[in-house]
C-alpha positions as CSV (number, residue, x, y, z in Angstrom):
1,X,-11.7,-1.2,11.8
2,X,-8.9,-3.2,9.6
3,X,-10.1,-3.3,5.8
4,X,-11.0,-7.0,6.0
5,X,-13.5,-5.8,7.9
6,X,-15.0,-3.4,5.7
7,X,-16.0,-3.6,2.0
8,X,-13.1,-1.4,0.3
9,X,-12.6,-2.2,-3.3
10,X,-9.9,-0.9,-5.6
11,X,-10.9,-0.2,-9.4
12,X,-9.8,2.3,-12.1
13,X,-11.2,5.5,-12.1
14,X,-13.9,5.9,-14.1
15,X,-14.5,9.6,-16.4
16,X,-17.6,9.9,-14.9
17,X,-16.2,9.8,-11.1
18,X,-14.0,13.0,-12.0
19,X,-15.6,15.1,-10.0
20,X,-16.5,13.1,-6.9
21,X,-12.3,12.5,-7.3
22,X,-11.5,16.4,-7.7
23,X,-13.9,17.0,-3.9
24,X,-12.2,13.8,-2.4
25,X,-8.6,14.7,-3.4
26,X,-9.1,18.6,-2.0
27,X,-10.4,17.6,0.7
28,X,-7.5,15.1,1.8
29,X,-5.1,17.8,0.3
30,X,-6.6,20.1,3.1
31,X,-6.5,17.0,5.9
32,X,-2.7,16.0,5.0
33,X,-1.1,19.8,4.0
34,X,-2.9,23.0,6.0
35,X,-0.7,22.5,9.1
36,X,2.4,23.6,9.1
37,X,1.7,25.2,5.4
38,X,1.0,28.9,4.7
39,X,-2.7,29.2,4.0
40,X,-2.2,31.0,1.0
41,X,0.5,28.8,-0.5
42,X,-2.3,25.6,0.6
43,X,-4.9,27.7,-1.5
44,X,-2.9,28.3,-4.6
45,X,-1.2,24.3,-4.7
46,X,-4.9,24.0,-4.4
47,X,-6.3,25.7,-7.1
48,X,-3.6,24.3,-9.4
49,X,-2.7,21.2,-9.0
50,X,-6.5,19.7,-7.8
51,X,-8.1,22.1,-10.1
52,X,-10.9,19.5,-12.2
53,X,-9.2,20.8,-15.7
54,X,-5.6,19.6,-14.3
55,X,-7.3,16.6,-12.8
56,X,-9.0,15.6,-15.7
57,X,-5.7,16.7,-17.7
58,X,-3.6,14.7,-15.9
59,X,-6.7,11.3,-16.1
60,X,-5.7,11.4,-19.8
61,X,-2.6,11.2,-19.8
62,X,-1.8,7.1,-21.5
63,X,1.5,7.3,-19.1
64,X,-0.8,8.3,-15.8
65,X,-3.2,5.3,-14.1
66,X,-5.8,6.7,-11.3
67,X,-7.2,4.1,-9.5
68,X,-9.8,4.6,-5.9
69,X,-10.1,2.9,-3.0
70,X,-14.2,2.9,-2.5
71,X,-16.5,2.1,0.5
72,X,-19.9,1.2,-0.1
73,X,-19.4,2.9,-3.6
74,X,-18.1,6.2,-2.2
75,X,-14.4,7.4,-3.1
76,X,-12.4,7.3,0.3
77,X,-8.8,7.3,-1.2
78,X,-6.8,6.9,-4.5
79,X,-3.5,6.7,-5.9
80,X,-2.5,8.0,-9.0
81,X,0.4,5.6,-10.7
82,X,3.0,7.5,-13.4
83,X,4.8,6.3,-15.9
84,X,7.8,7.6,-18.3
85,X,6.9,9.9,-19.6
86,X,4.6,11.3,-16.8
87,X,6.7,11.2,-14.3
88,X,7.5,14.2,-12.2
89,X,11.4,13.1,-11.4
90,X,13.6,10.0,-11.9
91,X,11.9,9.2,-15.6
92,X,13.1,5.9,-15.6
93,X,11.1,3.7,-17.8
94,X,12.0,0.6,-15.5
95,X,9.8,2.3,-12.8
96,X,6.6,3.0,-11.7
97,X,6.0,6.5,-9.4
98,X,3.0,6.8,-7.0
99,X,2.7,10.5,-8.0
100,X,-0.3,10.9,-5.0
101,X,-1.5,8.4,-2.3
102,X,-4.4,9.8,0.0
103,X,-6.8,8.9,2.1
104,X,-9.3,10.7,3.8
105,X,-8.2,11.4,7.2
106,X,-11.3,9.6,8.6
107,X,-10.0,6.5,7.4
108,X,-6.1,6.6,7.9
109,X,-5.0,3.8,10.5
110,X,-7.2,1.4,8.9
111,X,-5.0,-0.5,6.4
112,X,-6.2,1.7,3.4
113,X,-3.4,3.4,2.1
114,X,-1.2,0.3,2.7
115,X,-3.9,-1.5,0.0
116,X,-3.5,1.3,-2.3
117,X,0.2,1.0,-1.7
118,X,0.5,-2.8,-2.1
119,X,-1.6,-2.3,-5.0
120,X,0.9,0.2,-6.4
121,X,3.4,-2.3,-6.2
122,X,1.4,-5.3,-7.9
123,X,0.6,-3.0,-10.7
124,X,4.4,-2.3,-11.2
125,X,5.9,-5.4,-11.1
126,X,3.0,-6.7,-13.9
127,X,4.1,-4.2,-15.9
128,X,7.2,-5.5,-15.5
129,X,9.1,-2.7,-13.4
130,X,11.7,-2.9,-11.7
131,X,11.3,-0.7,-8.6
132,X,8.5,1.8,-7.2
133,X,9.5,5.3,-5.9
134,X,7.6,8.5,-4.5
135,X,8.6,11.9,-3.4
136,X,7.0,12.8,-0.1
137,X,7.2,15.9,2.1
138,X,10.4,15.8,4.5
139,X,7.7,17.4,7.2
140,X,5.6,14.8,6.9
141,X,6.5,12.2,9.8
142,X,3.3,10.1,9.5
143,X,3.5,9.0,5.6
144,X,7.4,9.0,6.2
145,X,6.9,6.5,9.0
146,X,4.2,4.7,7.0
147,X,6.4,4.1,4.2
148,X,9.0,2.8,6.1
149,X,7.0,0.3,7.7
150,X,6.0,-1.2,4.5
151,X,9.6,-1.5,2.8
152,X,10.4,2.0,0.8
153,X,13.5,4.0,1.8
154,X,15.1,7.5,1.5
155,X,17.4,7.6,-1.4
156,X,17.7,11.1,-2.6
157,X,15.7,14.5,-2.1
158,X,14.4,17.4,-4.4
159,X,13.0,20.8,-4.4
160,X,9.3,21.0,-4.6
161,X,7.8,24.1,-5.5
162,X,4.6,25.1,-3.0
163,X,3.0,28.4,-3.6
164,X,6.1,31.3,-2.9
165,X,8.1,28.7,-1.0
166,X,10.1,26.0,-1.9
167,X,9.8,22.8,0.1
168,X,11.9,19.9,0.2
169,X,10.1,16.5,-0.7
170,X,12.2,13.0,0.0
171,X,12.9,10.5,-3.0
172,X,11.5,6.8,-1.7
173,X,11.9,3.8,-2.9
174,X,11.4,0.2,-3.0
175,X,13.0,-2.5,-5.3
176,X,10.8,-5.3,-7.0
């Protein structure tokens, strides 16, 4: 069902939606990353980087910007938008990073990461930016493709550190 069919909004996250964003964002974490993963290195990403303290770390951060894609009030996706000096690579101050875009895998094909996406973009270029880039993991064809359709290319690469091994994720991009 296309999103214009269905009552998604997107707002800012609120603190008191922490945790129903900490058991979304696992979850999807599990859906997008256990295959073709080590289960162990899935567990300890896991237990790091969607722990509630580093989520809730990370919410307060002035440079970081979470904001959810809901259905009938329940948290089905979210992107989390970085700033300098949050940025994990690039630190650029004339752009924005999506540091994370999921989506429950119920939902994928239905238009709802491409209106967290588009919105990533709107948000940039209002805050004046002049591009939008993400890392994304060279393994993963489907978001690769996705972004692809939608404008962002391959300009670089770098070493992203998952559990004992280290991965490669691609640099994307898309000029304003």
């Amino acid at each position: 069902m296309p999103t214009d069919k269905i009552d998604l909004t997107i707002t800012a996250l609120k603190k008191e939606e922490l945790p129903e964003l900490v058991e979304m964002a696992r979850k999807a974490f599990i859906e997008a990353f256990t295959e073709g993963n080590k289960p162990e290195n899935v567990r300890t990403y896991l237990n790091e980087a969607f722990a509630y303290s580093q989520i809730t770390k990370e919410f307060e951060e002035p440079a970081s910007h979470f904001y959810v894609a809901k259905l009938e009030g329940t948290i089905i996706g979210y992107t989390k938008l970085n700033e300098v000096p949050a940025q994990t690579d690039i630190h650029d101050p004339e752009s924005l990073e999506i540091a994370r875009l999921y989506v429950l895998e119920e939902y994928l094909g239905k238009g709802i990461g491409k209106k967290l996406l588009d919105f990533g973009i709107k948000f940039g270029k209002e805050k004046g930016k002049k591009y939008l880039w993400l890392g994304v993991w060279e393994h993963n064809a489907r978001a690769i493709r996705f972004y692809e359709k939608n404008g962002l290319r391959i300009f670089a690469d770098h070493p992203f550190p998952f559990g004992d091994e280290i991965q490669t994720d691609y640099l994307m991009r898309i000029d304003f």
